[in-house]
C-alpha positions in Angstrom: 13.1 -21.4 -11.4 11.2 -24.0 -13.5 8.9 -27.1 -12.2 11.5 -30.1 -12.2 14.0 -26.9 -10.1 11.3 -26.6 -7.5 9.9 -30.4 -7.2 13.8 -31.2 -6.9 14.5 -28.6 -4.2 10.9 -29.7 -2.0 12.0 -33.2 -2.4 15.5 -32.2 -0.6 14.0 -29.7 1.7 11.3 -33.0 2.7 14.4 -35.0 3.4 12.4 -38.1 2.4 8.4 -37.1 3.8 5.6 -36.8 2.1 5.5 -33.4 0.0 3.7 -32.6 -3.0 4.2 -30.0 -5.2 1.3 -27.8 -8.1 1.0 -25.1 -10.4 -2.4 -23.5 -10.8 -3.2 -21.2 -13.7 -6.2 -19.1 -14.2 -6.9 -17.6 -17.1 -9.6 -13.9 -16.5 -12.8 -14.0 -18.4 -12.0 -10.8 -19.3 -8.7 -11.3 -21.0 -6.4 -9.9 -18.4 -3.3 -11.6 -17.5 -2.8 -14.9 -16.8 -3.1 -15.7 -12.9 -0.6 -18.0 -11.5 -0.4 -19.8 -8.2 2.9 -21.8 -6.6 2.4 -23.9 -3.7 4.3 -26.7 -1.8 3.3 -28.6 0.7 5.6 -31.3 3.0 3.6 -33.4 5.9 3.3 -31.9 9.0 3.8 -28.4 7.8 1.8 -25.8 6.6 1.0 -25.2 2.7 3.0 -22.1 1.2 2.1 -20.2 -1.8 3.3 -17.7 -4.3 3.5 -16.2 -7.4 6.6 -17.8 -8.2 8.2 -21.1 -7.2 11.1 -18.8 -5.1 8.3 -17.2 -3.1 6.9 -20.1 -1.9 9.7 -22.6 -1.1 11.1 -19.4 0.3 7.9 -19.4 2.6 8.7 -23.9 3.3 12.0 -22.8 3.9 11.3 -20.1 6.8 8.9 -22.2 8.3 11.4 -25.3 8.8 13.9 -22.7 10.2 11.1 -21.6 12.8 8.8 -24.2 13.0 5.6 -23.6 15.1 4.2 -26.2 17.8 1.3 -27.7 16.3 -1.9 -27.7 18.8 -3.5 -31.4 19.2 -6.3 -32.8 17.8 -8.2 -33.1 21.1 -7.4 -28.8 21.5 -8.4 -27.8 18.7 -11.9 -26.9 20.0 -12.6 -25.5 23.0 -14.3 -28.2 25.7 -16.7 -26.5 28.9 -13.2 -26.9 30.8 -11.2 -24.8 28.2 -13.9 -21.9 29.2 -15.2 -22.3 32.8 
């Protein structure tokens, strides 16, 4: 799957949110091969990467099928009440 393949398929899979879509590339010091990186990313989700565009929509995709209740703002750290 190319670039435009993938940002067109998060764009659908966002059904009009915010998403955002990037490519990294690292290249070894040493020569070795060329490290690539896949993520996606729609609002109120969680980032998924992978090696390949597949991998990582395939990760989006899993996570809108199941999606996970998000804890608030206000729970996110433990108060004196949360541990007495």
């Amino acid at each position: 799957m190319r670039f435009r393949e993938a940002q067109k398929e998060l764009a659908k899979l966002a059904d009009g949110e915010y998403h955002t879509i990037t490519r990294k590339t690292t290249s070894p010091s040493d020569g070795a091969k060329l490290i690539a990186e896949c993520s996606v990313y729609i609002h109120g989700y969680s980032y998924h990467q992978g090696k390949t565009w597949e991998e990582a929509l395939g990760g989006m995709r899993e996570e809108l099928r199941n999606p996970q209740p998000k804890v608030p703002a206000s729970k996110a750290e433990p108060t004196t009440e949360d541990i007495f």
